[in-house]
C-alpha positions as CSV (number, residue, x, y, z in Angstrom):
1,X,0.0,0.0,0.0
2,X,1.0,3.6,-0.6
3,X,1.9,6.0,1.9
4,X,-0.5,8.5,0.2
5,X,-3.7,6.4,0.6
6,X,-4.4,7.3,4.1
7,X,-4.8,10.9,2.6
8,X,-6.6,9.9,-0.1
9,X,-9.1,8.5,2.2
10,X,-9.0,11.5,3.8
11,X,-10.3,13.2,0.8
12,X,-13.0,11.0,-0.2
13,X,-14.4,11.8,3.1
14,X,-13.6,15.2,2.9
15,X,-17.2,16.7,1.4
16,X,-18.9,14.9,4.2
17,X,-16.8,16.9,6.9
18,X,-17.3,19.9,4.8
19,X,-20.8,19.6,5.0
20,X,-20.7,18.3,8.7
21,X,-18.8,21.7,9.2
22,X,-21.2,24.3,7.8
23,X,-24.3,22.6,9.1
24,X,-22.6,22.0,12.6
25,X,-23.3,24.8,15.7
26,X,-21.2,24.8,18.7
27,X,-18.6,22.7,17.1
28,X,-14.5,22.5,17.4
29,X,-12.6,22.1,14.8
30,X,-9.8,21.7,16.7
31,X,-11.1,18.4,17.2
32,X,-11.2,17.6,13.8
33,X,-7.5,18.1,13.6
34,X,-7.1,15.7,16.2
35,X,-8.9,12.8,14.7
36,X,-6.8,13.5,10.9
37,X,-3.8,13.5,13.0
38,X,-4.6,10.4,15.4
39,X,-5.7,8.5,12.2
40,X,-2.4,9.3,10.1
41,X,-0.3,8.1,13.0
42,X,-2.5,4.9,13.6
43,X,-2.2,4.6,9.6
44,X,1.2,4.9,9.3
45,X,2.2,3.4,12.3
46,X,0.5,0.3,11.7
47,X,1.9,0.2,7.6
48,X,5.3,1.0,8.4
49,X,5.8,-1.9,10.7
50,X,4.0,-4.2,8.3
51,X,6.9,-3.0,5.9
52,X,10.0,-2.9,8.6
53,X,9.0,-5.5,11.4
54,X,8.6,-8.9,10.2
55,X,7.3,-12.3,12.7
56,X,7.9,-14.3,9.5
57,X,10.7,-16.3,10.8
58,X,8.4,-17.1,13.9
59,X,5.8,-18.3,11.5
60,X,3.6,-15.6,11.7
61,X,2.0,-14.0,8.9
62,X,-0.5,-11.6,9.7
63,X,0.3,-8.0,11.2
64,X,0.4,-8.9,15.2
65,X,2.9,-6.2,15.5
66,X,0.7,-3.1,13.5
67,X,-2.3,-4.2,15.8
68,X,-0.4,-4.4,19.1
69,X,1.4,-0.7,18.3
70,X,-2.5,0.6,17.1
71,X,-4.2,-0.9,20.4
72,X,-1.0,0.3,22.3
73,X,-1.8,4.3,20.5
74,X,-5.1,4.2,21.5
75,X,-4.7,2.6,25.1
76,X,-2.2,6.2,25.6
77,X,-4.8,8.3,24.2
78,X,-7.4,7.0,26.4
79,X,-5.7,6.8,29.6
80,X,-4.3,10.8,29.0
81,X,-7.8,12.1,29.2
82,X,-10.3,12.4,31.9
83,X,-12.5,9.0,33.2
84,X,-15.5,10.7,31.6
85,X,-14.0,11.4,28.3
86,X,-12.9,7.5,28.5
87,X,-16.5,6.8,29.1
88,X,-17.9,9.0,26.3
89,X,-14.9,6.9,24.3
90,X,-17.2,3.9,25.4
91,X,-14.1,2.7,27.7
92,X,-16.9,1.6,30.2
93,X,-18.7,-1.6,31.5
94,X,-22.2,0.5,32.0
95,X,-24.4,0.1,29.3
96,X,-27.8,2.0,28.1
97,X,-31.4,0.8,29.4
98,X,-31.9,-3.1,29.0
99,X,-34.3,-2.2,26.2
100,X,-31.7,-0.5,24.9
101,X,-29.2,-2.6,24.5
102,X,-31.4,-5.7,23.6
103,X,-32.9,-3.6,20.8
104,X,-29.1,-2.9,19.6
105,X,-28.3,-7.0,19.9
106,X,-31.5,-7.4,18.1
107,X,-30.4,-5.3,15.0
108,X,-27.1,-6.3,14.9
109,X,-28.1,-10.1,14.7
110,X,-30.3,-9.2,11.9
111,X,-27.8,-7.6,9.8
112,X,-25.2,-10.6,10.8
113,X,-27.9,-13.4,9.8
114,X,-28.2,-11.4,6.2
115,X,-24.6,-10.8,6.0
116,X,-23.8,-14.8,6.9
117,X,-26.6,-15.8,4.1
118,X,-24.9,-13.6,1.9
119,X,-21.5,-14.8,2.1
120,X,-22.4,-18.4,2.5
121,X,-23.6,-17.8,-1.3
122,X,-21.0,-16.0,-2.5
123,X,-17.6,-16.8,-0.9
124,X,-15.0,-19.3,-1.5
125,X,-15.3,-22.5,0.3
126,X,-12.9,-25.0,0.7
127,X,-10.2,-23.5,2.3
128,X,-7.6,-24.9,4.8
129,X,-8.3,-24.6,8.9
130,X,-5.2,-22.2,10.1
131,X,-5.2,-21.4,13.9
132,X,-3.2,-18.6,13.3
133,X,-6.0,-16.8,10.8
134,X,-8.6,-17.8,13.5
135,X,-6.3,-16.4,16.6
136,X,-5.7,-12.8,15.0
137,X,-9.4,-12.2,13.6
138,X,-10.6,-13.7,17.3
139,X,-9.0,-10.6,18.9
140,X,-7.6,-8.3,16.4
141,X,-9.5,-6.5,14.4
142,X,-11.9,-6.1,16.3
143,X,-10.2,-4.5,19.5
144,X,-8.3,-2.3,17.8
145,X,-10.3,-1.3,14.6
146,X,-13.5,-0.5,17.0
147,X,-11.4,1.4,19.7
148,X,-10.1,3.7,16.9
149,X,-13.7,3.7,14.8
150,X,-16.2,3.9,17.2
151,X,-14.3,4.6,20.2
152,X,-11.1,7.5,19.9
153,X,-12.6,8.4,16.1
154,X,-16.2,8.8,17.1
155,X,-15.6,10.7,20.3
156,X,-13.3,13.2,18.5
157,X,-15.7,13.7,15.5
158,X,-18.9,13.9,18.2
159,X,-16.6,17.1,19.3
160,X,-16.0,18.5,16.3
161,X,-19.5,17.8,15.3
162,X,-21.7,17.8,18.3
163,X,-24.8,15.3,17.7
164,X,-27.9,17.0,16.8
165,X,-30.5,14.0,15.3
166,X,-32.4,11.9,17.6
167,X,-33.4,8.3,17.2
168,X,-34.9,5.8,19.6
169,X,-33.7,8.3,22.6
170,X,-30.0,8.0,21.8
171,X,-27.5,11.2,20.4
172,X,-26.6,10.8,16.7
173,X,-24.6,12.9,14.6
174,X,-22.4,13.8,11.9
175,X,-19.6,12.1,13.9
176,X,-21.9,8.3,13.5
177,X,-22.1,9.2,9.7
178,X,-18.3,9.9,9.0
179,X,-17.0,7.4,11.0
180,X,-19.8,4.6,9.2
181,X,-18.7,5.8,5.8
182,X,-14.8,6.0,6.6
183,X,-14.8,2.2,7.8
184,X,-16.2,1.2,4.4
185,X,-13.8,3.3,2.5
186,X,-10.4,2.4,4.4
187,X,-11.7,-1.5,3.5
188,X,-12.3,-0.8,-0.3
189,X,-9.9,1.8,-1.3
190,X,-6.3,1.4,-2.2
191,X,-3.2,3.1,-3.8
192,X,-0.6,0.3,-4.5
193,X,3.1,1.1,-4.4
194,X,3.1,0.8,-7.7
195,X,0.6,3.9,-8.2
196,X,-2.0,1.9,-9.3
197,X,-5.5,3.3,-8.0
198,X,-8.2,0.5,-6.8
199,X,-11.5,1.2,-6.0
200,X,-13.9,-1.3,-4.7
201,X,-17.6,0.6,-5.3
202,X,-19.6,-2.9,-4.0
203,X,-17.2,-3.4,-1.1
204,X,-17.3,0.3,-0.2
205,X,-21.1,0.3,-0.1
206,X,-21.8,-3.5,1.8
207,X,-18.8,-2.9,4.3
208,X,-20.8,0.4,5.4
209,X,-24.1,-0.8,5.4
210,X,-23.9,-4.0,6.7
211,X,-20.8,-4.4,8.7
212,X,-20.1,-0.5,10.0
213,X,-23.2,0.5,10.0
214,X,-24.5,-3.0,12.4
215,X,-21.4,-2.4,14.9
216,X,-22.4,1.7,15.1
217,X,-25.2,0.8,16.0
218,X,-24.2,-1.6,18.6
219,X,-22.2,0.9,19.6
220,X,-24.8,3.4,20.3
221,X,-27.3,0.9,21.8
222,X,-24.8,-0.7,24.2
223,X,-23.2,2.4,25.3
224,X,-19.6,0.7,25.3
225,X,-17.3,-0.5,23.0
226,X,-17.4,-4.0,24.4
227,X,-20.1,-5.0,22.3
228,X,-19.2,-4.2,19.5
229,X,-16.0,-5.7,19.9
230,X,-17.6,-8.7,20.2
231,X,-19.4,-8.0,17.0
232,X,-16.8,-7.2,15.0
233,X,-14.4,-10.1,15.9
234,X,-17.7,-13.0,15.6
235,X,-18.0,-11.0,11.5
236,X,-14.3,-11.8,10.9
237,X,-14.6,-15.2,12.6
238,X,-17.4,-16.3,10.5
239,X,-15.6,-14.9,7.4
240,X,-13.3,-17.7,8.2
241,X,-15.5,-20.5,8.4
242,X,-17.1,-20.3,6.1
243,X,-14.1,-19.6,3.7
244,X,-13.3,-23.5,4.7
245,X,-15.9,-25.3,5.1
């Protein structure tokens, strides 16, 4: 991958936060620097030791050590700001009313049994059981992807963007929007190193409403990230099953 294709991420997004901006009261924008600067870092961070730090010759090939320095990034982040700001990061075990959260589980299981359906039509089969592939999207992905999307990301753009739309009693905003849209983007978009532009319109649009979409949700209905942590990391397992049954 590039180095440039964090930024062209960056402005793919850019007339939503443009929008977000001149629509937005009370705002910060200051924050919005923060998040573009916390996602670079992450970004680069994460590619650079991909690039530099290899586990190859401990038979490891997936990027443990991008993950660990990601989780590690946002862990510092979190723990340099104020127990409510954690909180608001959804760094909590509290959670919203029952009915709440059971109406959150309720729509992420629905978009999970279409997604499985889906994918049981359309991918691969008959791939070979590696422990290593089922270890990393166990905990990976879903840990650090969802502290940085819907936990450091979405608290920083809620600042920037306070939330001004209501639905079923919860807060959302501009912030729930970007960060939805972002997710599918960062998945379907792609500057080799060789220049050569790939843009993935199908995988773009089903990663954001199915997958991002589902897990913001759960975010919002839960009221912690630990949720959708859990939903994220049961997606990514069941990617893998069914890739070998």
């Amino acid at each position: 991958m590039s180095l440039l294709t964090p930024f062209i991420w960056i402005a793919l997004i850019l007339p939503i936060i443009i929008l977000a901006f001149f629509t937005s009261k009370k705002g910060h924008p200051k924050y919005l620097m923060f998040f573009i600067l916390y996602f670079l870092i992450d970004c680069y961070m994460q590619q650079l030791s991909r690039e530099y730090i290899s586990l190859e010759n401990w038979g490891l090939k997936f990027a443990w050590v991008g993950k660990m320095l990601s989780l590690g990034l946002s862990l510092i982040i979190a723990y340099s700001v104020s127990k409510f700001d954690r909180q608001e990061m959804g760094l909590t075990t509290k959670t919203e009313s029952k009915d709440k959260l059971v109406f959150g589980i309720c729509i992420f299981l629905g978009f999970l049994f279409f997604d499985f359906i889906f994918k049981m039509i359309l991918f691969p089969k008959g791939g070979k059981f590696e422990l290593e592939t089922f270890a990393f999207q166990a905990i990976m992905p879903g840990l650090t992807e969802e502290l940085a999307f819907r936990g450091i990301s979405l608290w920083l753009l809620d600042k920037a963007f306070p939330p001004k739309w209501t639905f079923k009693g919860l807060q959302l905003g501009w912030g729930f929007v970007i960060v939805t849209l972002f997710f599918g983007i960062a998945h379907g978009v792609l500057l080799t190193k060789n220049l050569e532009f790939k843009f993935d319109l199908i995988t773009i649009i089903y990663l954001t409403v199915i997958s991002s979409l589902s897990l913001g949700l759960l975010r919002k209905f839960s009221g912690n990230l630990i949720y959708p942590i859990l939903g994220h990391n049961i997606i990514n397992i069941m990617n893998a099953t069914i890739r070998i049954l």
